[in-house]
C-alpha positions, 0 to 999 in steps of 0.5 A: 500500500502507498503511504498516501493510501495507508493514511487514508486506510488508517484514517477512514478505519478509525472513523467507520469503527467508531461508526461501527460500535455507535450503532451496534449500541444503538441496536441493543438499544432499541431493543429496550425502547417501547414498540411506539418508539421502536420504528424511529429508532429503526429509521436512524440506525438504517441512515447509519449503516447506510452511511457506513456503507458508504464510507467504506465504498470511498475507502475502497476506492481511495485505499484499496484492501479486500477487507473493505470488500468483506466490511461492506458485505458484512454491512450489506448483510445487516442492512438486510436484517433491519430492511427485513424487521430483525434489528436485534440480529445485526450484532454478529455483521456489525462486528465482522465488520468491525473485526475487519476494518480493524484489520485494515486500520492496524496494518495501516498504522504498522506501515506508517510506524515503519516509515517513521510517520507515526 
């Protein structure tokens, strides 16, 4: 990976794995809310990983890495679970993602460590 592109790697990680825990919060969350408050809720948390896929989509592009492929799919895959009611079952491709993106974030920081940047 070129340092221009470890930098962006590494900042678009910290960023989306913030993204990431938030909402994954926010889904546990949502299962304490009484049902009337429930689709608001389920509004806002669709409006973030949507936004988290899109994030990943211009970390992709701007700092190409397979795991942000797998990230995306991980968040495509919980998108599906909220689009189908189950906003509770989101947890487990939340964190895949989260593992994933992690990944990228640290070997990122490894080069820019090694090249004295960090």
């Amino acid at each position: 990976m070129k340092t221009n592109q470890a930098i962006t790697a590494f900042s678009q990680s910290e960023k989306i794995k913030s993204a990431l825990i938030w909402v994954t919060q926010l889904t546990e969350v949502h299962l304490a809310l009484a049902e009337s408050d429930k689709p608001g809720a389920e509004k806002i948390i669709k409006t973030l990983v949507s936004m988290i896929g899109n994030e990943i989509t211009v970390a992709q592009k701007t700092a190409p890495h397979n795991d942000w492929l797998e990230a995306e799919m991980d968040v495509n895959n919980a998108m599906v679970l909220l689009n189908s009611g189950v906003a509770h079952e989101t947890g487990y491709h939340l964190t895949q993602a989260l593992s994933k993106v992690t990944n990228i974030g640290q070997q990122s920081m490894t080069q820019l460590i090694d090249e004295g940047l960090l």
